[in-house]
Structures are given as structure tokens and as C-alpha cells.
C-alpha positions as CSV (number, residue, x, y, z in Angstrom):
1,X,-48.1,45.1,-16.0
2,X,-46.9,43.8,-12.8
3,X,-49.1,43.9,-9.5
4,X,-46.3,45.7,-7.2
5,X,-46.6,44.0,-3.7
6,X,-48.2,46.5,-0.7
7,X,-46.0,48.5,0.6
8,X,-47.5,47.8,4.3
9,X,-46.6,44.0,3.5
10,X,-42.7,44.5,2.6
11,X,-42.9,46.6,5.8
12,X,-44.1,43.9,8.0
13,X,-41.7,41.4,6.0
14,X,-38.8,43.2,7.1
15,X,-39.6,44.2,10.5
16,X,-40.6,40.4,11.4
17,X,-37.1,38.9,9.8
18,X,-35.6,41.5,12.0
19,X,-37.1,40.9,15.0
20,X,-37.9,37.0,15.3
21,X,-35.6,35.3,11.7
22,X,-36.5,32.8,9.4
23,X,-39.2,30.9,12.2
24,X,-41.4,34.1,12.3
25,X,-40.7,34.9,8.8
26,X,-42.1,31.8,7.6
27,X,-45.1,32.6,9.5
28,X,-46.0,35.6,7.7
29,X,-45.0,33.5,4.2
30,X,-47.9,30.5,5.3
31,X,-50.6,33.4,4.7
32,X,-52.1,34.6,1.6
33,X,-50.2,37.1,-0.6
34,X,-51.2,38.8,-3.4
35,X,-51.2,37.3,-6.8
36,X,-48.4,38.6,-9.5
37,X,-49.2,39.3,-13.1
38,X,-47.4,37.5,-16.0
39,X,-45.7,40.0,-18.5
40,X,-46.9,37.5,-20.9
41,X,-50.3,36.2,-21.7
42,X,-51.0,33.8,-18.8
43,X,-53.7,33.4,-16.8
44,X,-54.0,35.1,-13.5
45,X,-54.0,31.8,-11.9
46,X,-51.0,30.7,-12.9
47,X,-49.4,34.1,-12.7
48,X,-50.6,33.2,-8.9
49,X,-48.6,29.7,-9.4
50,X,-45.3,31.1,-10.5
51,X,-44.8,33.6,-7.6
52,X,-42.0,32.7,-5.8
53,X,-41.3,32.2,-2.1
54,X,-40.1,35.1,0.3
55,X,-37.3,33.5,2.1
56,X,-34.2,33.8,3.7
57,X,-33.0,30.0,3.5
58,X,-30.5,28.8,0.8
59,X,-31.2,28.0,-2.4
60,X,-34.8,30.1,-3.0
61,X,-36.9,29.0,-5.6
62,X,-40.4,29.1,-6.4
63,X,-43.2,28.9,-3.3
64,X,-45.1,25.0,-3.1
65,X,-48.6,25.9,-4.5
66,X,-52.0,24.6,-4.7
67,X,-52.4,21.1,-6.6
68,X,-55.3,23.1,-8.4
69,X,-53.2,26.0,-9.8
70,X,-50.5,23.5,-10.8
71,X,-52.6,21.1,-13.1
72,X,-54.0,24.8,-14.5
73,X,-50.8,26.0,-15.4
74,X,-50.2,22.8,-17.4
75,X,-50.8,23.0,-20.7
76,X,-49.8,20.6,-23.7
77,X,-49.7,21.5,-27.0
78,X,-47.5,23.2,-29.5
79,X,-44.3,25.4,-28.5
80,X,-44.6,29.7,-29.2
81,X,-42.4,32.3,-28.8
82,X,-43.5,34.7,-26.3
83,X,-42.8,37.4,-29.0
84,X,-45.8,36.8,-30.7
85,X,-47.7,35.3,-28.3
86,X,-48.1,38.3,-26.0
87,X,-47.1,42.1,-25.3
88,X,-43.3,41.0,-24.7
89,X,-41.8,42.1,-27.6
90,X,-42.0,41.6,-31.2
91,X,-38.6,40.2,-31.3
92,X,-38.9,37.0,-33.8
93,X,-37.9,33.7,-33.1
94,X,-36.6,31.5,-35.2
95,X,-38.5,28.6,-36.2
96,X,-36.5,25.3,-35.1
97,X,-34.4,23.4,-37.6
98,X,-33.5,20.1,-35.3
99,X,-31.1,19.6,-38.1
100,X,-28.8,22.5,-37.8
101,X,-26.9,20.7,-35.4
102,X,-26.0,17.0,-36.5
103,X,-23.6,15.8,-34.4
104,X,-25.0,13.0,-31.8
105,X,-22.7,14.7,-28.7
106,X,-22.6,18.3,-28.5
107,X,-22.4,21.3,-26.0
108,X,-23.4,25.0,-26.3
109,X,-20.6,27.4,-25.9
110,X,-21.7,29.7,-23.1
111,X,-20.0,31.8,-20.1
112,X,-20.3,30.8,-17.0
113,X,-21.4,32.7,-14.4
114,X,-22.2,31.7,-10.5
115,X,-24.8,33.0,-8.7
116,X,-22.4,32.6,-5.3
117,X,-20.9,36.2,-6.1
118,X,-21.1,37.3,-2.2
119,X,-23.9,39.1,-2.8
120,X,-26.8,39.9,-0.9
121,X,-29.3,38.2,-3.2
122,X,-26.6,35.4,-4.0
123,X,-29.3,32.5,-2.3
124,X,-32.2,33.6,-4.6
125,X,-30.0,34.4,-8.0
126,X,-30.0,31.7,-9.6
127,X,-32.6,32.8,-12.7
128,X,-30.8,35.9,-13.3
129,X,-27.2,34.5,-13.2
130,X,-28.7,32.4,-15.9
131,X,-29.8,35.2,-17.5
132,X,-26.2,36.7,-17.4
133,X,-24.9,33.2,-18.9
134,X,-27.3,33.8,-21.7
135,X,-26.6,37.6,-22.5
136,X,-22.8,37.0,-22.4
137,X,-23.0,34.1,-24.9
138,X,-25.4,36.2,-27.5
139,X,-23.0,39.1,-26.9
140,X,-25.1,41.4,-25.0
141,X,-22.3,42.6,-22.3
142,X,-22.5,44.4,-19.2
143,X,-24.9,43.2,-17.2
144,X,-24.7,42.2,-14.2
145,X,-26.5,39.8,-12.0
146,X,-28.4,41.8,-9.4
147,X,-28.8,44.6,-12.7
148,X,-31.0,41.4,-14.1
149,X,-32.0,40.7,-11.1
150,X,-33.5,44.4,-10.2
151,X,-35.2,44.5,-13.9
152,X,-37.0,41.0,-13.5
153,X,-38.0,41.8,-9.7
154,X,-39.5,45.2,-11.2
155,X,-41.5,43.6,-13.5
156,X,-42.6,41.2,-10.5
157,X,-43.1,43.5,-8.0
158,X,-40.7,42.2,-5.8
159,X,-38.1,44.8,-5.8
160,X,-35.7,44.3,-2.6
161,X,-37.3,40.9,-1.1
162,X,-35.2,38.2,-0.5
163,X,-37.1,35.9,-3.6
164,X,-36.6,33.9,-6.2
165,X,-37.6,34.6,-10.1
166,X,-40.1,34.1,-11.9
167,X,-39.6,32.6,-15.0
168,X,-41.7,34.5,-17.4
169,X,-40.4,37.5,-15.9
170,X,-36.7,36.5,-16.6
171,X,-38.3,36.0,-20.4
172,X,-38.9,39.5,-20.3
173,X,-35.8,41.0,-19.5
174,X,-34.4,38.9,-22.3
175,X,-36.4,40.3,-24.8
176,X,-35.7,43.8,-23.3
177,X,-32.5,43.7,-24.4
178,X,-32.6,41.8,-27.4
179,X,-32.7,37.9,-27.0
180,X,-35.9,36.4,-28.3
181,X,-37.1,33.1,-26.1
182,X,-39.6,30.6,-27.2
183,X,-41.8,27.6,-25.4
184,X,-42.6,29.6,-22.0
185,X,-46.3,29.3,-23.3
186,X,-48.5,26.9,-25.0
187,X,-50.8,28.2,-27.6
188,X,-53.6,28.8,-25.3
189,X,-51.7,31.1,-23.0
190,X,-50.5,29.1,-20.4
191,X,-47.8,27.5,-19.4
192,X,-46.4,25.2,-21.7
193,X,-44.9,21.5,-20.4
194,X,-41.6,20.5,-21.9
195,X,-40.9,17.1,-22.9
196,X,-37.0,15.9,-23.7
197,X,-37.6,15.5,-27.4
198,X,-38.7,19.2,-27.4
199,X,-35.6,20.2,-25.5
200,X,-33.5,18.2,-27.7
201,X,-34.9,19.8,-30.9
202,X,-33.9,23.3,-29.0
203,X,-30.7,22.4,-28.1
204,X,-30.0,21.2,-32.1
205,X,-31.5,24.5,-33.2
206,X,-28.7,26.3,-31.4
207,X,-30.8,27.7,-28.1
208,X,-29.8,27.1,-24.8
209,X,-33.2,25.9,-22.8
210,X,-33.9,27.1,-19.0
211,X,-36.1,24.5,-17.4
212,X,-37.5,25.2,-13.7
213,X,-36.4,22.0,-11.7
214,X,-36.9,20.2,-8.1
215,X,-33.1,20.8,-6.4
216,X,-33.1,18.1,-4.6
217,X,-33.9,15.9,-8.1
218,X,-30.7,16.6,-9.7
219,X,-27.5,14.8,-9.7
220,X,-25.3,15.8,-6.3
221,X,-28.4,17.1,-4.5
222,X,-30.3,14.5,-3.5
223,X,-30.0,15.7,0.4
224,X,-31.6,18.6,-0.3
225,X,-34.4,19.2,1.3
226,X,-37.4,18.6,-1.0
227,X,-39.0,21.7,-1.1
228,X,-36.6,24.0,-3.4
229,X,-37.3,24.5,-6.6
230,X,-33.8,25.9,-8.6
231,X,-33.0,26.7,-12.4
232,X,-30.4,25.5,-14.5
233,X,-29.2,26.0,-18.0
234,X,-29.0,22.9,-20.6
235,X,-26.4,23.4,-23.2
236,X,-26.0,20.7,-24.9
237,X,-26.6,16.7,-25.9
238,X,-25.3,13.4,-25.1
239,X,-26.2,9.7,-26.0
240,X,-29.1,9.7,-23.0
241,X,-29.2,13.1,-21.6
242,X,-28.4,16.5,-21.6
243,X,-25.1,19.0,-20.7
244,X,-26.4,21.5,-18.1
245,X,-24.6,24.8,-16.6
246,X,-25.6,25.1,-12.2
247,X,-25.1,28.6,-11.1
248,X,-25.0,27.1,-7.7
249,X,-21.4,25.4,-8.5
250,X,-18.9,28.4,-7.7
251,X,-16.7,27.9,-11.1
252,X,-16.7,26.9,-14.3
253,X,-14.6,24.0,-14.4
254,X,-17.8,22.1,-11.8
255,X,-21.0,24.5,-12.8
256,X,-20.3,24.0,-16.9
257,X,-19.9,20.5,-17.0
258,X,-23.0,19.0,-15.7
259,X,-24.6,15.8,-17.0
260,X,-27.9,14.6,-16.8
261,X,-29.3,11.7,-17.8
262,X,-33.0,12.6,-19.8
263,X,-35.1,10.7,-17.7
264,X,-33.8,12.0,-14.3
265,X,-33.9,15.6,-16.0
266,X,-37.7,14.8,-17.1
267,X,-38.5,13.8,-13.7
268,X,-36.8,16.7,-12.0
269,X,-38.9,18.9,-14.2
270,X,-42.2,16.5,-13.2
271,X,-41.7,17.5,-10.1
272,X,-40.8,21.2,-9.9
273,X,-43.4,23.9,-8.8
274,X,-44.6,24.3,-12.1
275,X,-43.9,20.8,-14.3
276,X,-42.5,20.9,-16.9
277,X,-42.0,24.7,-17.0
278,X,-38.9,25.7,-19.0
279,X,-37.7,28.8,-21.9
280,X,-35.8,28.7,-25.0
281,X,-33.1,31.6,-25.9
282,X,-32.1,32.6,-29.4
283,X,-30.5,35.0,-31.3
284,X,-30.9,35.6,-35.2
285,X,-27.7,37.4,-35.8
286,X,-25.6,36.0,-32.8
287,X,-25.3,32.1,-33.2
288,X,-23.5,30.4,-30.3
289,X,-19.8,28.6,-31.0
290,X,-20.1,24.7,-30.7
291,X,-18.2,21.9,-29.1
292,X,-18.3,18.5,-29.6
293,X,-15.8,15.7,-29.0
294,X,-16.3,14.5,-32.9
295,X,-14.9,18.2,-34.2
């Protein structure tokens, strides 16, 4: 169960980004806050790790955190569902066949869906637009962003705060409504670190992979300021990299057509709050339509 934040805390947030903006805001974000659990089985340290920033600037992701935390929450070894690795769900996932998808260039069919709606949370929605993409594709209809968004931010205590989302708490809501998701966590509970084969074998097996990455790391962004950390979704293959959906883009025809080259994508995973942190989704009875320029 979630940690909910004090209320005396999202009291003083508010009144301070009233009263003084982002400078006297960011004041209150340098001290301490209190750690948020993981609905899953990681540890309270790198719950701590994943907690994301409260902040009014663009493009919110997860908060800097200690070096310490970081190498704690870093954990290789071999991919598990979060179904059976923790109190979740007991939604199976599928074990991976890399074969089920042969062709050497291919892209997940999934909606698109933007995270620049207008909204009030649109600077900090990035996780549950992706989210949305995912439960549209798998068939799971009606859910809007900030409905994702109010579900995950439940489950991490930060209902109403201008933050980003927590990975393992998007993983939640997924499985709340049906979509299993594998790889957030290594068999000894914590976080588990991607690499691009793994990805690769994902993407082959028909499940779209959510990797936590730098902003500023990916292709068109590199005048971004360093510090954002940002989600995308990767959909698909190519000869040296992957197809990726950006809820930042504002339509389809730029935000569904991303390419990254596997290297720069490893790197921009390196480097994100939590490296290598990413989730795989899936669905037993709803497999996603393929494209592929050899069909």
C-alpha cells in the first residue's frame, strides 16, 4: 500500500507555488520528502528512488536521486512478471517466444495518444498517455488520460500534485484492468536493468516495452535541459534500433513514427533516473495487429 504524502505538505506545496512560483517551489522540492511505497515487491529504497519530482516546469519526470539509491535499484538478472512476483495481480504473462515475430523490420500497431491534451496535468502525463496507448491497442477502451493518471497517483500518494509517474505504479493500473506487464523487476525484487537484446526479444513476442529515459538523450531533444527524465513507448524493430511512440509530439503522424538507433536508446536509458528501468505489456487473448514494410 501506498504511503499517501502529509496532508500539511501538499498544503504548504500549494500555498508556496501560489505565493512565490516555480523559484520558491523548488525550494520546498530541495528538502526531504517522504519515501513512496512500490505496489510491487521493491525495496523501500528504491521505492524512495522512483518518486518523482513535484514541479511545475515542462516535461516532469522522475526527481535526480542519490548515486547510492540508484546503483541499489539496479539489479541484473533474469526478467519476471510483476504478476507473480508480487501482490499486483495474478494476471499471467506469457513467456517470450522471440520467434513469433520473424520479420527483421517491424512496428507494433498501437493508437496514439498525446499527452499535450490542454490539460492541467498535460506537462507531467506522459506515463499515463502511455498507458492510454497501451489499453486502446489491447482493447480496453474508455480510459482517459487523467482517469489513468488519478488511479496511478492514488496508488502513489500523489493525488492532485503537479508530478510525474512512477513506473511501477503505471504497472499497476495495467494489471487493474487487465493487461499483464513483465521485466519491471529482477528476480530479487528490485528493479530490473534492460538491455536492447531483452527489449528486442519483447518487441518479437508481440509487447510493446515502456522504458524510463533522459529527455534530453533522445533524437530532437538534445537542448533539453539535462535534468528531465520522460517515458516513451517502443513498438517496433529496425536494422539498428527501435520504432518508438513520444506522447510529447502532438499527433500521430510525428509522435508514432519515431526512430532510434539501439545504442542511443541504451544510452538514454543509462542515463535516466533509474537506468535501465523499463516494462513490458501483453495480452493473452488480445494480440496486437502488425506492420512491416516486407508484408
Amino acid at each position: 500500500m501506498s504511503t499517501p504524502v502529509p496532508f500539511m505538505r501538499r498544503i504548504a506545496v500549494y500555498a508556496l507555488s501560489t505565493l512565490a512560483g516555480t523559484a520558491v517551489l523548488g525550494m520546498v522540492l530541495a528538502a526531504p520528502a517522504p519515501a513512496i511505497a512500490a505496489a510491487g515487491p521493491a525495496s523501500a529504497q528504491t521505492a524512495q528512488a522512483s518518486r518523482s519530482a513535484l514541479d511545475d516546469a515542462p516535461y516532469v519526470g522522475p526527481d535526480p536521486v542519490d548515486a547510492s539509491l540508484v546503483a541499489a535499484s539496479r539489479v541484473d538478472g533474469p526478467l519476471v512478471d510483476a504478476a507473480s512476483s508480487g501482490p499486483m495481480s495474478s494476471i499471467p504473462a506469457p513467456a517470450v517466444d522471440s520467434s513469433a515475430i520473424e520479420e527483421p523490420v517491424f512496428r507494433l500497431s498501437l493508437p496514439f495518444r498525446t499527452q499535450k491534451d490542454g490539460g492541467r496535468w498535460q506537462t507531467s502525463n506522459c506515463g499515463p498517455a502511455i498507458l492510454g496507448m497501451v489499453l486502446d491497442g489491447f482493447g480496453v477502451a474508455g480510459q482517459s488520460t487523467d482517469d489513468l493518471r488519478h488511479r496511478a497517483h492514488t496508488y502513489q500518494g500523489t493525488v492532485g500534485m503537479r508530478t510525474g509517474t512512477a513506473l511501477e505504479h503505471i504497472a499497476h493500473v495495467a494489471e487493474d484492468l487487465g493487461v499483464a506487464t513483465q521485466g519491471l523487476y529482477a528476480s530479487e525484487g528490485r528493479f530490473h536493468s534492460w538491455t536492447a537484446d531483452e527489449i528486442r526479444d519483447q518487441l518479437r513476442a508481440g509487447r510493446p516495452v515502456m522504458p524510463l529515459v533522459r529527455l534530453y538523450l533522445l533524437p530532437g531533444y538534445g537542448d533539453m535541459a539535462a535534468r528531465w527524465g520522460h517515458y516513451i513507448l517502443l513498438t517496433g524493430v529496425t536494422p539498428d534500433g527501435f520504432y518508438y511512440s513520444d506522447p510529447l509530439k502532438a499527433d500521430a503522424a510525428q509522435g508514432a513514427t519515431g526512430i532510434i538507433a539501439g545504442a542511443q536508446l541504451e544510452r538514454a536509458m543509462a542515463n535516466s533516473h533509474i537506468p535501465g528501468q523499463a516494462v513490458a505489456f501483453g495480452h493473452r487473448e488480445v494480440p496486437l495487429h502488425l506492420w512491416s514494410p516486407l508484408r
